[in-house]
C-alpha positions in Angstrom: 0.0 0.0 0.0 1.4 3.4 -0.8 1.4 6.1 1.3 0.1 9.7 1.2 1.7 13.0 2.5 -1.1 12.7 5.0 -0.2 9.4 5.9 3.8 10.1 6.4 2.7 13.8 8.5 0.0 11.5 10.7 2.8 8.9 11.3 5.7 11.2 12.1 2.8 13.1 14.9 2.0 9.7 16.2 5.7 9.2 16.8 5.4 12.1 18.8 3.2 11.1 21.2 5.0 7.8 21.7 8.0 9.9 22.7 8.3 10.7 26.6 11.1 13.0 26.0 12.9 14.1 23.2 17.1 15.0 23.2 18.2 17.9 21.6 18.4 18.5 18.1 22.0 17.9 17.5 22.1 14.8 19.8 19.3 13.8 17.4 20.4 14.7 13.7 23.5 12.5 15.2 21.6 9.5 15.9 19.0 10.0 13.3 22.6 10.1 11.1 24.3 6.9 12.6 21.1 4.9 12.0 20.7 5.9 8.5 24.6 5.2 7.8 24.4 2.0 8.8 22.0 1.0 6.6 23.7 2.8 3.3 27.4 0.4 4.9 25.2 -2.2 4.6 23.6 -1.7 1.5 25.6 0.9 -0.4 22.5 1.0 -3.1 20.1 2.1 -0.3 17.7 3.7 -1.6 15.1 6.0 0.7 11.5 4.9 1.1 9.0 6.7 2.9 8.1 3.5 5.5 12.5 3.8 5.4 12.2 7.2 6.6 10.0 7.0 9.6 11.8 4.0 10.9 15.1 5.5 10.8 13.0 8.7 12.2 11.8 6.4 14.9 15.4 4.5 15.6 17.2 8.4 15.7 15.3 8.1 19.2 16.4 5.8 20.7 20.2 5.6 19.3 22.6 7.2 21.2 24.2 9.7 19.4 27.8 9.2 18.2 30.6 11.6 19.3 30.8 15.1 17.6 33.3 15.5 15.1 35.3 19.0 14.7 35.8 17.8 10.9 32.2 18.1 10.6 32.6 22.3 11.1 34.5 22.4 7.9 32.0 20.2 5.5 31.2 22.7 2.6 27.5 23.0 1.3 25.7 20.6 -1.3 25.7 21.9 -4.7 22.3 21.4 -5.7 23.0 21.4 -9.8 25.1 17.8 -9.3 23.5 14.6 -8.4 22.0 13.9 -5.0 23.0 10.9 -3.3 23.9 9.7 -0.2 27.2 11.4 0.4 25.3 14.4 -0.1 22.7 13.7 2.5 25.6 13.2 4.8 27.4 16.5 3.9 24.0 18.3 4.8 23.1 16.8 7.8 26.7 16.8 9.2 26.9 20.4 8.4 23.7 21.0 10.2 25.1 19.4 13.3 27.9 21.3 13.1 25.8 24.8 13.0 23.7 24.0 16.3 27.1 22.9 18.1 28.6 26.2 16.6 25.0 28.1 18.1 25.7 26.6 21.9 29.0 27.1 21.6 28.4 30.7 20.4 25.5 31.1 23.6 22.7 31.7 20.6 20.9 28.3 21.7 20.2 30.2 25.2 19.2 33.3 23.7 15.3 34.4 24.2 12.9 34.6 21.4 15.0 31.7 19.8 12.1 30.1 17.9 11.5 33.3 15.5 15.2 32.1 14.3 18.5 32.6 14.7 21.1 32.9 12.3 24.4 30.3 12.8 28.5 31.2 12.9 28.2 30.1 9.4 25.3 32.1 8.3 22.9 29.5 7.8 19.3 30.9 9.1 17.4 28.0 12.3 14.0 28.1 12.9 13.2 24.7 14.3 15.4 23.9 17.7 13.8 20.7 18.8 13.3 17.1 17.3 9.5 17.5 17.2 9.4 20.9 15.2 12.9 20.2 13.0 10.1 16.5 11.8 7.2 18.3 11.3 8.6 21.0 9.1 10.8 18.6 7.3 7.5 16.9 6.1 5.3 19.8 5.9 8.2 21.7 3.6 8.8 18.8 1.3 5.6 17.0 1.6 2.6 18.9 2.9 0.0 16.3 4.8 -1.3 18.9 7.3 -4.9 19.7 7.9 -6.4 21.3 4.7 -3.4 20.6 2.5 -3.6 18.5 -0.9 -3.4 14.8 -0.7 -1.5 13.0 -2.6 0.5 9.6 -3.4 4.0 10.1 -2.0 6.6 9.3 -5.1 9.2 7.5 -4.4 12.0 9.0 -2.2 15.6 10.1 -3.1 18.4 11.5 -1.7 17.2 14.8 -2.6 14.0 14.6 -1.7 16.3 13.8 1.7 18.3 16.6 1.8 15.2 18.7 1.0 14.0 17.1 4.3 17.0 18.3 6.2 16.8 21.8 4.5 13.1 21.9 5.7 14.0 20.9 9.0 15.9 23.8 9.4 14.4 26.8 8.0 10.3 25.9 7.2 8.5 27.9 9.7 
């Protein structure tokens, strides 16, 4: 059975309410990033699937999240023009891991009025800070599936369509 954008935005919120806490953001992307790694060293043709994506959404939780990598601050941005696969998926979400850790370290993570955005060290503009928020705009960006919104047959997923997640994440408000 093939799911709809309603279907993937009802799933992710019901994995919400499962959840009794949620880490922060980086720990997450970390975890959410280990899980799906070890699938692609497993199967180096992995390919994403929706059903793929909320499982590895669902694992992120409860992985612990590996070590953070100082490397990861110099990771240049995805060029969008080339072919999306994997290694760019990586890239992104490495690079977004290394923004928040550059925001705490910075102090703008503590700042007040954080969730009408924030700009990182390296320029990149946050709006979503928290697992729950980062999800649902990663899905409502790419995807739609809220209340009202068209619904439709999802296609099948690629790595862009990934990084587009990730993007999303980030910056949909």
């Amino acid at each position: 059975m093939a799911l709809t954008n309603r279907d993937l935005y009802r799933s992710m919120h019901n994995l919400f309410g499962r959840l009794s806490s949620a880490p922060p953001l980086d720990e997450y992307l970390r975890s959410l990033w280990a899980v799906v790694w070890e699938d692609a060293a497993v199967d180096p043709a992995l390919q994403p699937s929706a059903e793929r994506l909320l499982q590895w959404c669902e694992d992120a939780f409860m992985t612990p999240p590996p070590a953070f990598n100082l490397e990861w601050i110099e990771l240049k941005h995805i060029n969008w023009y080339e072919e999306i696969g994997f290694a760019e998926w990586e890239c992104t979400i490495l690079r977004q891991v290394a923004d928040l850790w550059l925001m705490d370290s910075a102090g703008t993570l503590d700042q007040p009025g954080l969730y009408f955005g924030a700009d990182s060290p390296s320029g990149a503009r946050w709006y979503n800070f928290g697992p729950p928020s980062y999800l649902e705009a990663a899905i409502t960006g790419v995807f739609g599936g809220y209340k009202g919104a068209k619904v439709y047959e999802l296609p099948p997923l690629s790595w862009g369509h990934m990084c587009h997640l990730m993007i999303c994440g980030q910056i949909y408000e």
